[in-house]
C-alpha positions as CSV (number, residue, x, y, z in Angstrom):
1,X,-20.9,43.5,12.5
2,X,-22.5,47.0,11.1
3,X,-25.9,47.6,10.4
4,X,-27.1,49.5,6.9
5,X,-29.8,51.7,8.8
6,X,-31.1,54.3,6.8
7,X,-30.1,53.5,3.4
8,X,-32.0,53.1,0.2
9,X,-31.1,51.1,-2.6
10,X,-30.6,53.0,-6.1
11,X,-30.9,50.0,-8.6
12,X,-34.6,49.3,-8.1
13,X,-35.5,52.8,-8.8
14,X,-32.9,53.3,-11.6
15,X,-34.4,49.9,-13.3
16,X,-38.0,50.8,-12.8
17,X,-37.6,54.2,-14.2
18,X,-35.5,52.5,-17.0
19,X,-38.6,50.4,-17.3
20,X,-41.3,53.1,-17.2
21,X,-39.5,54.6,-20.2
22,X,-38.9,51.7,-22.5
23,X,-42.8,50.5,-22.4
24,X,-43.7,54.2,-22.8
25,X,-41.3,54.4,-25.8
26,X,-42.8,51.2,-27.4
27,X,-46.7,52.8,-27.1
28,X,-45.5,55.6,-29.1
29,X,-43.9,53.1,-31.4
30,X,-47.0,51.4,-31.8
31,X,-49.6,54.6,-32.0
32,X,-47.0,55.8,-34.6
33,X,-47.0,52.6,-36.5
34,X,-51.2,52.7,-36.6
35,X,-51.3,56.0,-38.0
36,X,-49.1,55.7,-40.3
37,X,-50.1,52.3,-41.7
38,X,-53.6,53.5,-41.7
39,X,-53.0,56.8,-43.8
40,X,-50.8,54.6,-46.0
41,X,-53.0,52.3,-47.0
42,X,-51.3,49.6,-46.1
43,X,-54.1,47.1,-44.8
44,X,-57.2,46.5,-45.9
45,X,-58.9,46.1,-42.5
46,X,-58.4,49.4,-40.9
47,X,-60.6,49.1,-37.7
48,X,-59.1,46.0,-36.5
49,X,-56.0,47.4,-37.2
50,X,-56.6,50.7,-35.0
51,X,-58.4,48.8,-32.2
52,X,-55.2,46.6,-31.8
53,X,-53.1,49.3,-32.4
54,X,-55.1,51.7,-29.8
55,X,-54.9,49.1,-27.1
56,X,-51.3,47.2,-27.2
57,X,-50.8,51.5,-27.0
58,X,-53.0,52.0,-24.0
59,X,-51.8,48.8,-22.3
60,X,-47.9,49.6,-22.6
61,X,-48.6,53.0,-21.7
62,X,-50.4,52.1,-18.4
63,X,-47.9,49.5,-18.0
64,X,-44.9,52.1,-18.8
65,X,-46.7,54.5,-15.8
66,X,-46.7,51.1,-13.4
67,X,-43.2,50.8,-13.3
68,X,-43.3,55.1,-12.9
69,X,-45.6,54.8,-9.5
70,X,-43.2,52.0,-8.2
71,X,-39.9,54.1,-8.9
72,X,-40.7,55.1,-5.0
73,X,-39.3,52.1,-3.2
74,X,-41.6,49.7,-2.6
C-alpha cells in the first residue's frame, strides 16, 4: 500500500480562486447596475436603491475576497 506524503490537492484551490472571481465579478455587476440606474433615472427612490446596491456590492465583494484568503489550503 503507498502513502500520498507530501502532496497538495489542486482542485480546492483552483475552485476557491474560481469562486473568489465570480462573487467579485457579480459586485461589480451590481455597483455598475446602481450607477447606472441611478444616472438614468430609472427609479424613483434613489437612496434605497444605492443603499441596496452599495451593500449586496460590499457583501459579495468581502465574500469574493473569502474564498481569495482560503485559496491557501485550509
Amino acid at each position: 500500500m503507498k502513502r500520498k506524503t507530501g502532496q497538495v490537492s489542486v482542485t480546492p484551490i483552483i475552485i476557491n480562486e474560481k469562486l473568489g472571481d465570480f462573487f467579485i465579478d457579480i459586485a461589480k455587476l451590481v455597483f455598475a447596475g446602481v450607477v447606472l440606474s441611478t444616472l438614468l433615472d430609472i427609479t424613483s427612490d434613489k437612496l434605497l436603491v444605492l443603499l441596496l446596491g452599495i451593500g449586496a456590492t460590499i457583501g459579495l465583494m468581502l465574500l469574493g475576497f473569502k474564498f481569495y484568503k482560503n485559496k491557501g489550503g485550509k
